[in-house]
N, C-alpha and C positions, 0 to 999 in steps of 0.2 A: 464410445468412439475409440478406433485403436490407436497405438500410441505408438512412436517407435523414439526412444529416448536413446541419444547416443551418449550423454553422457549420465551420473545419479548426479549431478549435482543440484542441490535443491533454488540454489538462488537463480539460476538461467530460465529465460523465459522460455514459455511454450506457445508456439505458433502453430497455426492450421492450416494445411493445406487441404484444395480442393484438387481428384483428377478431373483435367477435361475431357478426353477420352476411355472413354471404361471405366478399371479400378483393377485394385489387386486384394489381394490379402488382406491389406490395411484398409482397403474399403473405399469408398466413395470420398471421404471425407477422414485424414486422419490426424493427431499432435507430433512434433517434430518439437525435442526440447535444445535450444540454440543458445548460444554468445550472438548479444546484441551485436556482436561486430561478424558474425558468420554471412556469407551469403545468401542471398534468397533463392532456395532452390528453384529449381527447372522445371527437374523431373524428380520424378516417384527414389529415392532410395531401392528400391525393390521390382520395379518391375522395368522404371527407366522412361515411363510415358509421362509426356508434360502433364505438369500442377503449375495451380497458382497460388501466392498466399492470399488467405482470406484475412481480411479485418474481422476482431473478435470483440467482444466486448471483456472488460478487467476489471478483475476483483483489486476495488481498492478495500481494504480493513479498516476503519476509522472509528477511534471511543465513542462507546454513547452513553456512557453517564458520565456523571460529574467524577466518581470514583475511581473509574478507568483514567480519565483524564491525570486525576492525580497521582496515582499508583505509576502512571509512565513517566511523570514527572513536569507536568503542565500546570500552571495556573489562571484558573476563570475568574475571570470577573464579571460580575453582570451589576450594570447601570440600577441603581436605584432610588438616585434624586439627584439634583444639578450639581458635580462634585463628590458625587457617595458613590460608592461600587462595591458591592459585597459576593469576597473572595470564597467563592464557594467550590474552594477545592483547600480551604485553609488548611494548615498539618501545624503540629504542635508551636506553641512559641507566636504565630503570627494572627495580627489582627482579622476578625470576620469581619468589618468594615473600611475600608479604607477611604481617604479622604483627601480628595485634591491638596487642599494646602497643608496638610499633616505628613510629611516624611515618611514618620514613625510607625505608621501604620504602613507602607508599604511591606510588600511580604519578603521574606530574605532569601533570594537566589540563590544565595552559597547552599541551602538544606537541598538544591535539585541541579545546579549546575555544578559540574565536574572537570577538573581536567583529563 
């Protein structure tokens, strides 16, 4: 699909536009990289004939193991009896099980939270 990025910056999102009339260069269908606060274009950048924006579907990235989760600095817990929950993203120093009415076993947020 063609692309016509006006700016390189990598965090701005990329919308789609479709022409309704013909096309040009950039094709039937091309990416436009935008500041969520830009306007919604009109017309084509290039040829000047109305488009519209299309709804896209978005890559969300989400961890899928337990490892990812803790390497970004997350802690799981999964339920494993009434009161028990074993911390399966444990890191050095904290308990693999922890226990409703034990404190001490809570895991220590200062090893993943920061200011």
């Amino acid at each position: 699909m063609p692309s016509l990025f006006k700016d390189t910056n990598e965090l701005m999102p990329i919308y789609e536009y479709e022409h309704l009339v013909g096309g040009c260069d950039l094709g039937d269908v091309f990416e436009v990289r935008q500041s969520i606060s830009d306007p919604v274009l009109n017309e084509c950048p290039q040829c000047q004939e109305p488009v519209r924006k299309l709804i896209s579907r978005t890559n969300i990235s989400t961890p899928k193991t337990n490892t990812e989760l803790k390497d970004l600095g997350f802690t799981k817990l999964v339920k494993r009896d009434d009161g028990v929950y074993e911390n399966v993203t444990a890191r050095d120093g904290d308990s693999r099980f922890v226990h409703r009415d034990r404190p001490e076993t809570l895991p220590n947020l200062k090893k993943t939270i920061s200011d």
